[in-house]
C-alpha positions in Angstrom: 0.0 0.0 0.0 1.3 3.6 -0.8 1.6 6.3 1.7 -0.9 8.7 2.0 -0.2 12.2 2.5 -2.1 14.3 5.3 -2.2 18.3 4.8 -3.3 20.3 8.1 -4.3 24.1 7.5 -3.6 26.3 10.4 -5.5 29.4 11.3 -2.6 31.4 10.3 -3.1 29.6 6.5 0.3 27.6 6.4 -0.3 23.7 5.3 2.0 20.8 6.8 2.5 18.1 5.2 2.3 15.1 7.4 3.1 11.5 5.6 1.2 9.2 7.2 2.9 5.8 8.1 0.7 2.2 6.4 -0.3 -0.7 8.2 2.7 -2.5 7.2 5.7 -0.3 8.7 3.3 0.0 11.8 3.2 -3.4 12.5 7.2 -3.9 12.1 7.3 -0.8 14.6 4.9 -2.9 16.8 6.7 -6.0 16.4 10.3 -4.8 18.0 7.8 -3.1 21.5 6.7 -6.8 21.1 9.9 -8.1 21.6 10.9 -5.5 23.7 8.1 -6.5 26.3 8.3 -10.3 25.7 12.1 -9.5 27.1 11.1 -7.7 30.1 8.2 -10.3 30.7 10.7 -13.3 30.2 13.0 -11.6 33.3 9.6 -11.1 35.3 8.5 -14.7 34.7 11.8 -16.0 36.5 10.9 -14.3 39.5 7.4 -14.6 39.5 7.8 -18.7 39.0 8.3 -18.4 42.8 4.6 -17.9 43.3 4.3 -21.3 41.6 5.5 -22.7 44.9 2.3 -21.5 46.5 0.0 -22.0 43.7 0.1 -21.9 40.1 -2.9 -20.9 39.5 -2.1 -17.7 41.5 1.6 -17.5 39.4 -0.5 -17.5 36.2 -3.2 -14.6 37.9 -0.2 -12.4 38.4 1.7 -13.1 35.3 -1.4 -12.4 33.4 -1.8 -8.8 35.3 1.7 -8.0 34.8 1.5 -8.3 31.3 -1.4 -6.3 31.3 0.4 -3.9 33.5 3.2 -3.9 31.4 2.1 -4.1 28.0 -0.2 -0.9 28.7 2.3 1.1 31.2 5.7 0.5 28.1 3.0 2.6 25.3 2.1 5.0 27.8 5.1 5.9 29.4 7.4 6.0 25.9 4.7 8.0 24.2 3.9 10.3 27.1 7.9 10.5 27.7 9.1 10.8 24.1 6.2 12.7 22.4 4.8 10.3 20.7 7.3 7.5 20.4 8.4 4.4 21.3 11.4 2.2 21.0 9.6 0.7 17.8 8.6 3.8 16.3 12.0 5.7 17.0 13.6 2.7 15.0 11.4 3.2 12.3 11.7 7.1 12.5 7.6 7.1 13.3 5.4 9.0 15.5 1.8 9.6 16.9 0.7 13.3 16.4 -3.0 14.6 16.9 -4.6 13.8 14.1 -5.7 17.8 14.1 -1.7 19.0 14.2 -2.0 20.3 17.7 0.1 18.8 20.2 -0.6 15.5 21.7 -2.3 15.5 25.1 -1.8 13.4 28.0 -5.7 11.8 27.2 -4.9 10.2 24.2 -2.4 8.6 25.3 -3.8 7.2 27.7 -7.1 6.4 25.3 -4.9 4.9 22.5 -2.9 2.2 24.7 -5.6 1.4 26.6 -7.3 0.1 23.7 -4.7 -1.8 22.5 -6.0 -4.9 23.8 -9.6 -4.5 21.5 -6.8 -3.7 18.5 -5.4 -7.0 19.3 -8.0 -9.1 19.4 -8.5 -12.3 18.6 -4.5 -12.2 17.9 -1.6 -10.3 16.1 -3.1 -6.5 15.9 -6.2 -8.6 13.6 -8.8 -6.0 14.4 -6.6 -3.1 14.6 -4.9 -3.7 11.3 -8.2 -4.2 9.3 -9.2 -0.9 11.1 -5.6 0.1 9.8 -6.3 -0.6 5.7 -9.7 0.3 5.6 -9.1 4.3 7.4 -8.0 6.8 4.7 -5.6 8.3 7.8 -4.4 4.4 8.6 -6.0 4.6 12.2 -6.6 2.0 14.0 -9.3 2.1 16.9 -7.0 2.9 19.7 -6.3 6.4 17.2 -9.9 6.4 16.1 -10.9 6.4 19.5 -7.7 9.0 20.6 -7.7 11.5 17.2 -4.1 10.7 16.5 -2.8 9.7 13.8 1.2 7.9 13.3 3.6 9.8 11.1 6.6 9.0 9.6 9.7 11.2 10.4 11.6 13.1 7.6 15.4 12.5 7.1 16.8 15.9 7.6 20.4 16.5 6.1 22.7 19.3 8.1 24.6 20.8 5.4 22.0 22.6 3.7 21.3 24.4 7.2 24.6 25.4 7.4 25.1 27.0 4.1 21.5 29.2 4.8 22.6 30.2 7.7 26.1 30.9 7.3 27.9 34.0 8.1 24.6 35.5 9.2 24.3 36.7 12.7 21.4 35.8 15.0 20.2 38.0 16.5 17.5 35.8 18.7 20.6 33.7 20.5 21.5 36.3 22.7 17.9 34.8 24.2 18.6 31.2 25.6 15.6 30.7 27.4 13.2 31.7 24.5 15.4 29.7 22.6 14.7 26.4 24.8 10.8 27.9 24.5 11.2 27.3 21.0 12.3 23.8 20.8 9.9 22.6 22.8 7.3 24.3 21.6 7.9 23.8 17.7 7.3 20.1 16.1 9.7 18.4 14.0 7.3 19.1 10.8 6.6 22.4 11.7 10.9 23.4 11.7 11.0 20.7 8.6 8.1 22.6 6.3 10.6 26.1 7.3 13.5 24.5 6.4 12.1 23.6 2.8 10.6 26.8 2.7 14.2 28.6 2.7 15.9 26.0 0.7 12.8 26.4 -2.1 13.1 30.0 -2.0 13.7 30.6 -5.6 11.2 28.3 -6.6 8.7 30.9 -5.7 8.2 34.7 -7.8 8.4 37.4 -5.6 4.6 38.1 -4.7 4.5 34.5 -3.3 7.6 34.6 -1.6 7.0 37.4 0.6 3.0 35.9 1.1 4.6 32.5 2.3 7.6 33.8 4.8 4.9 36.3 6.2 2.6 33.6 6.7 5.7 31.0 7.8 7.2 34.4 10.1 3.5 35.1 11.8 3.2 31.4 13.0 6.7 31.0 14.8 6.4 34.7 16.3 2.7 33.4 18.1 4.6 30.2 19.0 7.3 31.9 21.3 7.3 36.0 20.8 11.3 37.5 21.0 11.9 41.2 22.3 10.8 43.5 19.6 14.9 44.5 19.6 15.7 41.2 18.1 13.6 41.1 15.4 13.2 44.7 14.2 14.6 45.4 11.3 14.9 42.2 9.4 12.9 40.6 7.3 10.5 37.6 7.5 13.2 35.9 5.4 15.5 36.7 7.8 13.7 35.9 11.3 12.7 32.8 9.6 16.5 32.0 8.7 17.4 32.7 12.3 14.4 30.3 13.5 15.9 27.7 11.3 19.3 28.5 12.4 18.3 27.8 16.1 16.4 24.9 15.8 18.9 22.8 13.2 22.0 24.1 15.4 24.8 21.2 15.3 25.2 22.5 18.9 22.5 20.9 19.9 20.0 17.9 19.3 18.4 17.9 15.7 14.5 17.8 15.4 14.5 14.1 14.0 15.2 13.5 17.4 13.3 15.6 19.5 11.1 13.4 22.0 
């Protein structure tokens, strides 16, 4: 099945472009948490065969909630603690986003793993991955249920950051904590669709150049606003250069890896 390509508006009229991840890289995402939990559940089973000493039916009981416990508590706390990611979906460079493009909450979360178990059912992801090729978004009912949506992650090269941004000065660095602001606050696709903007910048005729870097410049100024001394008197180009600059820095961790 080909990937399917999700566009998301925002008030301020700039589109994302969100490539939504199929059924079939979801379930080899799946399968290494699968493996990943079968391994923590095969060092729990070695000392939980102690409570067979007492009563296996009881050793099964708490095996079985463990699981439960463990299978629900590894999505939730890797997608709660790495926005949206877990050890599967960072190898595969996916990730759950609201299906919306606002940020994910702590609810759906909590929603999506917590139907994992209907997904499941009867065995091997069966009802979440028909749920899977039938959506037009690839949703199974865990994301039906949650709004979200999984994404795959674009591959990001450095050196086309450092040639737009070299020999420039910045004049928002002199601001550290509004620069932490900003990477928290921006998404990898959001500093991705800037960075294309800038290295497509001649692809554009001038009308539509200026229309898309004042749109592009009005969004990240709402997200995290600097002291009007640090952006007067450059362009939208410019600030959105600088934006760039600070987000792709090799002095610090590139957005393909934010979590």
């Amino acid at each position: 099945m080909t990937s399917r390509v999700l566009r998301i508006r925002t008030p301020e009229g700039v589109v994302f472009s969100q490539t939504l991840a199929g059924p079939v890289i979801r379930f080899s995402a799946w399968f290494v948490d699968l493996m990943v939990i079968s391994g923590a559940m095969g060092v729990l089973g070695a000392v939980i065969s102690i409570f067979g000493l007492i009563s296996r039916d009881f050793m099964v009981a708490v095996y079985t909630l463990l699981y439960f416990v463990l299978s629900i508590g590894y999505g939730f706390a890797c997608e709660w603690r790495w926005r949206g990611q877990t050890i599967g979906k960072r190898l595969f460079r996916l990730r759950v986003v609201d299906a919306e493009g606002l940020k994910l909450q702590f609810h759906q979360v909590v929603i999506r793993n917590l139907l994992r178990f209907v997904d499941s059912l009867p065995y091997f992801y069966a009802v979440g991955g028909a749920a899977c090729w039938i959506s037009p978004k690839f949703q199974r009912l865990g994301d039906l249920a949650a709004n979200t949506i999984v994404v795959r992650i674009p591959q990001i090269t450095e050196p086309d950051v450092e040639q737009l941004t070299a020999g420039i000065y910045n004049s928002l660095s002199q601001y550290p904590q509004l620069v932490a602001r900003l990477r928290q606050k921006i998404s990898p696709s959001e500093a991705s669709l800037a960075l294309q903007a800038l290295l497509r910048r001649d692809d554009f005729d001038p009308k539509e150049r200026l229309t898309l870097f004042a749109a592009l410049g009005q969004h990240f100024r709402a997200k995290v606003p600097f002291p009007p001394e640090a952006t007067d008197g450059i362009t939208e180009e410019q600030y959105l250069r600088n934006i760039v600059g600070l987000l792709y820095s090799t002095k610090q961790k590139a957005p393909d890896t934010w979590v």
